[in-house]
N, C-alpha and C positions, 0 to 999 in steps of 0.2 A: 135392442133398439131397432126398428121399423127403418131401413135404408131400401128406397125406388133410385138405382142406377140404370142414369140414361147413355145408351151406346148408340152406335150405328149411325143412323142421318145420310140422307141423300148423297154425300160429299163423295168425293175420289178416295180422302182414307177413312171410310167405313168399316172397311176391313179391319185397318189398323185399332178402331176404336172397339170393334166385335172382341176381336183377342184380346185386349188391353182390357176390357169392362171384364169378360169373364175370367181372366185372372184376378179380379181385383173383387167380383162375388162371392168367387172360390175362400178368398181369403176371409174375408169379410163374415162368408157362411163359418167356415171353420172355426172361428170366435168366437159363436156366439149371436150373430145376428140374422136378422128375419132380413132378407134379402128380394126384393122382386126385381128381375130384369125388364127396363123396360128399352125394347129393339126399336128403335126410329127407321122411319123407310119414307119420312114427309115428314109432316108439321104433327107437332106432339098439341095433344089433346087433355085438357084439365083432369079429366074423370079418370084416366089410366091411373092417375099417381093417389097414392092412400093417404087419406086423412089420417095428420099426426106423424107422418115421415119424413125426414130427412131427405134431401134432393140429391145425388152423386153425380156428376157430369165429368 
């Protein structure tokens, strides 16, 4: 399965969402899935995310 998880984001817990997202890749990868990270640092952008995936936030 095709999973683009969004972490990060301008906010104060950024951090918090950094660690929490790649634990949650890690696991995710381990199973079996296609996995892309996608790190926010502004406004997320349509083109990043893959046709035909699944959105994780």
């Amino acid at each position: 399965m095709l999973i683009d998880l969004i972490m990060g984001g301008p906010g104060r817990e950024a951090a918090v969402s950094r660690r929490s997202g790649t634990a949650i890749a890690a696991g995710l990868t381990r199973t079996g899935h296609d996995v892309k990270i996608v790190d926010l640092r502004g406004e997320l952008e349509p083109q990043w995310l893959r046709d035909g995936a699944i959105v994780f936030n």
